[in-house]
MDAnalysis code that builds the backbone (N, CA, C; Angstrom):
import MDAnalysis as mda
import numpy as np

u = mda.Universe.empty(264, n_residues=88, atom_resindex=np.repeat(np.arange(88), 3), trajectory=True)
u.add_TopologyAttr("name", ["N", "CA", "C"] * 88)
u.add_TopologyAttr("resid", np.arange(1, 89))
u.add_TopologyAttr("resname", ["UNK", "UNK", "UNK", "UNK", "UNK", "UNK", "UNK", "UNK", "UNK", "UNK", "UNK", "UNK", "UNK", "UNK", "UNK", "UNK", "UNK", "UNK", "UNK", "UNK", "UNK", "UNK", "UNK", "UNK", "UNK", "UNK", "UNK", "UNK", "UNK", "UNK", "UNK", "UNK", "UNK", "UNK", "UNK", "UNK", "UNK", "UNK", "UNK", "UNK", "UNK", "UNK", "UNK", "UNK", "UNK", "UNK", "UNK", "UNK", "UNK", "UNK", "UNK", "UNK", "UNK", "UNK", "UNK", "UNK", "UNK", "UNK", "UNK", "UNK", "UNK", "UNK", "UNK", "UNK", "UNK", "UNK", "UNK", "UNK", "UNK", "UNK", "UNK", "UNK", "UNK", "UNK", "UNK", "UNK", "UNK", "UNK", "UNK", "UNK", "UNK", "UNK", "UNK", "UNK", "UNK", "UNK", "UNK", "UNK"])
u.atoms.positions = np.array([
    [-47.659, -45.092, -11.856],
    [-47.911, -44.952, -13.283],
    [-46.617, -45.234, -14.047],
    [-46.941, -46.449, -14.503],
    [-45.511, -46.794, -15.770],
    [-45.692, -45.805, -17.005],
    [-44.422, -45.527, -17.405],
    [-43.822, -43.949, -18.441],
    [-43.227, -45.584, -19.556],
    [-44.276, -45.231, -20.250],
    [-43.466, -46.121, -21.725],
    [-42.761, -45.683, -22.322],
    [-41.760, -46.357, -23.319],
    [-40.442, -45.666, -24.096],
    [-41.155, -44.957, -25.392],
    [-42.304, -45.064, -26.030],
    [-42.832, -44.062, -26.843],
    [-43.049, -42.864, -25.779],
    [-43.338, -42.652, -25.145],
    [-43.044, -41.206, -24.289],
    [-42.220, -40.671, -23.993],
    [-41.114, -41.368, -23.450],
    [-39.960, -40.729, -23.241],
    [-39.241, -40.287, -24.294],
    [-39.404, -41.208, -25.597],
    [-38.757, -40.540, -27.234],
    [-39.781, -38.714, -27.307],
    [-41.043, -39.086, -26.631],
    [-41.490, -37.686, -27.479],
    [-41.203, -36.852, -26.552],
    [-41.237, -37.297, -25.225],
    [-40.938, -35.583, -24.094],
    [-39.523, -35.381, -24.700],
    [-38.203, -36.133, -24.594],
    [-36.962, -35.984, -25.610],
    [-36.973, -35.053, -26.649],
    [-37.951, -34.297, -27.193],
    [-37.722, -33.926, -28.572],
    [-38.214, -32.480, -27.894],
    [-37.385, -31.616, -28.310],
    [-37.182, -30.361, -28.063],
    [-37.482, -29.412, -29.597],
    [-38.856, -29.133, -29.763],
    [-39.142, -28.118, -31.078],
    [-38.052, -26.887, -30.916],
    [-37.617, -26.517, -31.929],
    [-37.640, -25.139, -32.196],
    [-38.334, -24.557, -32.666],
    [-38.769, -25.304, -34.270],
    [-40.253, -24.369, -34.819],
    [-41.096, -25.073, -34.713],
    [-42.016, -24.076, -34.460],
    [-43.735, -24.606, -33.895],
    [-44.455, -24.642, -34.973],
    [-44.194, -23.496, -36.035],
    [-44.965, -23.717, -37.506],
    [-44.871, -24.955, -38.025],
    [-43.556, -25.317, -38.062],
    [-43.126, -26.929, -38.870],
    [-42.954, -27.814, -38.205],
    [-43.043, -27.998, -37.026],
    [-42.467, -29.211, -36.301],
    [-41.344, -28.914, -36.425],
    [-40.034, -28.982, -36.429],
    [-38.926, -28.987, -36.787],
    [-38.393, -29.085, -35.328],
    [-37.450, -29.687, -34.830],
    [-36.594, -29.843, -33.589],
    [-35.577, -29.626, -33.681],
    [-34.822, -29.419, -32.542],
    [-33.475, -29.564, -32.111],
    [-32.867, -30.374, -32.891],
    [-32.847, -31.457, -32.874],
    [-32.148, -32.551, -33.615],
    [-31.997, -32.427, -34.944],
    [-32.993, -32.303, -35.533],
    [-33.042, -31.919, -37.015],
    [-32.126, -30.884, -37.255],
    [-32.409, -29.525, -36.709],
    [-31.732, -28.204, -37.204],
    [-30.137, -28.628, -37.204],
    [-30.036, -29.762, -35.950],
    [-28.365, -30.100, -35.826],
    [-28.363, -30.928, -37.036],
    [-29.012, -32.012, -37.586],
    [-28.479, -32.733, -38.943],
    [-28.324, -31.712, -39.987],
    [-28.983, -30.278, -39.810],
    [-28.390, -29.889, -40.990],
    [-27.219, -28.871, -40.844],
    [-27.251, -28.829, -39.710],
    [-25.584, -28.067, -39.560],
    [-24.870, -28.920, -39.993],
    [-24.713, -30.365, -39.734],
    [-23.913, -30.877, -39.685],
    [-23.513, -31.378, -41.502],
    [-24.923, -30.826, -41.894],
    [-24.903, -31.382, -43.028],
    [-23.928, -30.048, -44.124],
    [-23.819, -29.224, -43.293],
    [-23.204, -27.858, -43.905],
    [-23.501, -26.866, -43.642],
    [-25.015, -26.946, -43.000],
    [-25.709, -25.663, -42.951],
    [-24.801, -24.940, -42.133],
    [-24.547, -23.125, -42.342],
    [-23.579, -22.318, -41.023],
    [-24.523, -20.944, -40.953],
    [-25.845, -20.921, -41.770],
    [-26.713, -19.761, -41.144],
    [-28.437, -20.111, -41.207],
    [-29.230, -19.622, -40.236],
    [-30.610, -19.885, -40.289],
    [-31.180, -19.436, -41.171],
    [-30.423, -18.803, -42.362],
    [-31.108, -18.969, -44.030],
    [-30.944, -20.615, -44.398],
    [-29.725, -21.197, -44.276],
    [-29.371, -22.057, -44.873],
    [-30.190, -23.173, -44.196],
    [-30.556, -23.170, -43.016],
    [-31.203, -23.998, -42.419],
    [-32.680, -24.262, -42.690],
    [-33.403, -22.664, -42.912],
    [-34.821, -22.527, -43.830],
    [-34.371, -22.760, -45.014],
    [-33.886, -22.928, -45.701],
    [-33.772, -23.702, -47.267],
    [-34.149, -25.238, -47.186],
    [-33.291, -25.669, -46.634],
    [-33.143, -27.166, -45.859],
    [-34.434, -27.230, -45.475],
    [-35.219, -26.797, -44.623],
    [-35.996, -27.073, -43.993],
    [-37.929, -26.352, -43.599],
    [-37.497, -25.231, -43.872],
    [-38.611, -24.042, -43.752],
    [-38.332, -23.328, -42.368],
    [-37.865, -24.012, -41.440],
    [-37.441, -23.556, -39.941],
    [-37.199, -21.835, -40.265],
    [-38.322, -21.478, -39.207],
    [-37.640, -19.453, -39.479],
    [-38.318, -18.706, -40.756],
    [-39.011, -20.003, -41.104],
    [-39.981, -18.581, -42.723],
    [-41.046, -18.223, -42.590],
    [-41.789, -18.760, -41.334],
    [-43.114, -18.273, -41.192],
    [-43.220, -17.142, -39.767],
    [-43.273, -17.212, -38.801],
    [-43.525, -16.322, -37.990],
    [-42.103, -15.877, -37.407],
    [-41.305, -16.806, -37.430],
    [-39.661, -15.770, -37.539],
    [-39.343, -15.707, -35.894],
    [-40.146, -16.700, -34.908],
    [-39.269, -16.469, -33.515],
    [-38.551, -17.432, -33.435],
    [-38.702, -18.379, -33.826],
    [-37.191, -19.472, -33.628],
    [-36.012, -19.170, -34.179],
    [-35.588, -17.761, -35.335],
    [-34.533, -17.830, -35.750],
    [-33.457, -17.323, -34.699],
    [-33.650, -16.790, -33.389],
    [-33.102, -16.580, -32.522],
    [-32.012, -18.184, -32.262],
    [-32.965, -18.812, -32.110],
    [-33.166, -20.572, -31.335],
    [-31.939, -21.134, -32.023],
    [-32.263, -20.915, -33.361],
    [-31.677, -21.578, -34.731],
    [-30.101, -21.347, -34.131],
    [-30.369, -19.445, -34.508],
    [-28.376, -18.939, -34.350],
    [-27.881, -19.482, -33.301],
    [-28.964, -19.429, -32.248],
    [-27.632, -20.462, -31.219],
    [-27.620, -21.683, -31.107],
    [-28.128, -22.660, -31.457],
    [-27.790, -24.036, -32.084],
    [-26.573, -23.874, -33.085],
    [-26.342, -22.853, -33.959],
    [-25.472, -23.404, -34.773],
    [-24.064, -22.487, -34.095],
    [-24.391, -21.597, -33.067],
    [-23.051, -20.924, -32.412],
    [-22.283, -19.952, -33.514],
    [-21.476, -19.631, -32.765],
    [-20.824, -18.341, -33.308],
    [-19.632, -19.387, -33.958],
    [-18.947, -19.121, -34.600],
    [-17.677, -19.853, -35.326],
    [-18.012, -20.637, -35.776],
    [-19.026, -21.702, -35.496],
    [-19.482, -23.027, -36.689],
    [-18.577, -23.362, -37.857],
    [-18.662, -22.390, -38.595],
    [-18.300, -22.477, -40.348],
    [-17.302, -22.037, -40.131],
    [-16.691, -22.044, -41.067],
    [-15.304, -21.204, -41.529],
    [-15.525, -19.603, -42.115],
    [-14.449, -18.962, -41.470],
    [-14.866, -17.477, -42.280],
    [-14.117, -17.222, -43.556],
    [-14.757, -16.557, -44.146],
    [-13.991, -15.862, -45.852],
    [-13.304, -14.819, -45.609],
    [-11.617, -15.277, -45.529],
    [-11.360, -13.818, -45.852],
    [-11.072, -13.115, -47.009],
    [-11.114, -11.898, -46.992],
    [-10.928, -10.861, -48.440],
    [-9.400, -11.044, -48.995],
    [-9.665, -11.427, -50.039],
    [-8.247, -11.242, -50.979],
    [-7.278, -10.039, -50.249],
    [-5.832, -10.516, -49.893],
    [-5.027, -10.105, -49.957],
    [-4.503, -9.467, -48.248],
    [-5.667, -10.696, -46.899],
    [-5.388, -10.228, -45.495],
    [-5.392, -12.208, -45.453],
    [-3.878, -12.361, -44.970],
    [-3.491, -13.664, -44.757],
    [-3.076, -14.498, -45.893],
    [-3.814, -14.767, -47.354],
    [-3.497, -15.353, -48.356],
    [-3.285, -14.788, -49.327],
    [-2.014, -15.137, -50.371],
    [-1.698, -13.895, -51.704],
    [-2.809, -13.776, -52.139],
    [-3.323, -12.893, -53.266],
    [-3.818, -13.075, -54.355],
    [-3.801, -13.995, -55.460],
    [-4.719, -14.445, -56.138],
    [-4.398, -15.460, -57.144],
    [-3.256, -14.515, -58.433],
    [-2.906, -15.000, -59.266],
    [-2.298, -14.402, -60.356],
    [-2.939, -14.230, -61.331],
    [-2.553, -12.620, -61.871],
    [-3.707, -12.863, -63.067],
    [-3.302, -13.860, -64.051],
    [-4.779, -13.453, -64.984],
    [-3.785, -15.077, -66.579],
    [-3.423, -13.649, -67.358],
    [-2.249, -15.043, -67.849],
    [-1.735, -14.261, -68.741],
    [-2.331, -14.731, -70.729],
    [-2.820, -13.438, -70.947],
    [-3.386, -13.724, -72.282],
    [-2.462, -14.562, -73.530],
    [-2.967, -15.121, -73.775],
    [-2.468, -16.803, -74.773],
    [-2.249, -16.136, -75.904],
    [-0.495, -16.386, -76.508],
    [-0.085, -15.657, -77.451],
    [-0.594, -16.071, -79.174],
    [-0.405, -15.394, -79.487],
    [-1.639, -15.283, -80.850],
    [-0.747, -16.021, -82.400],
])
């Protein structure tokens, strides 16, 4: 039995969400596109708003460290300066 290349593209495709279709591949274009949490990825996409078991799937596609973290004013970088009010 010959396996045609339209088959092998679809066994290739690895869903995460089953509600939307949504795959592997996709959830990665939108990391890549910025996304760094499976909110940001259901915005983008709907992935994770309906029955809620792929958001497991999601967080580890996009891994721990992905993004950059925020830190709080005043642990590693000064504070900005305040303004100074414009004389009258």
């Amino acid at each position: 039995m010959a396996v045609t290349g339209r088959f092998r593209r679809e066994v290739s495709r690895v869903y995460v969400c089953s509600c939307f279709g949504i795959t592997e591949q996709q959830v990665k274009q939108h990391a890549e596109s910025g996304a760094c949490t499976p909110r940001q990825v259901a915005s983008a996409c709907k992935a994770g708003t309906d029955c809620g078991s792929c958001v497991r799937r999601i967080q580890a596609i996009l891994g721990r460290g992905a993004c950059p973290r925020r830190e709080p004013i005043g642990q590693g970088r000064p504070a900005p300066a305040p303004l100074r009010e414009a004389a009258a």
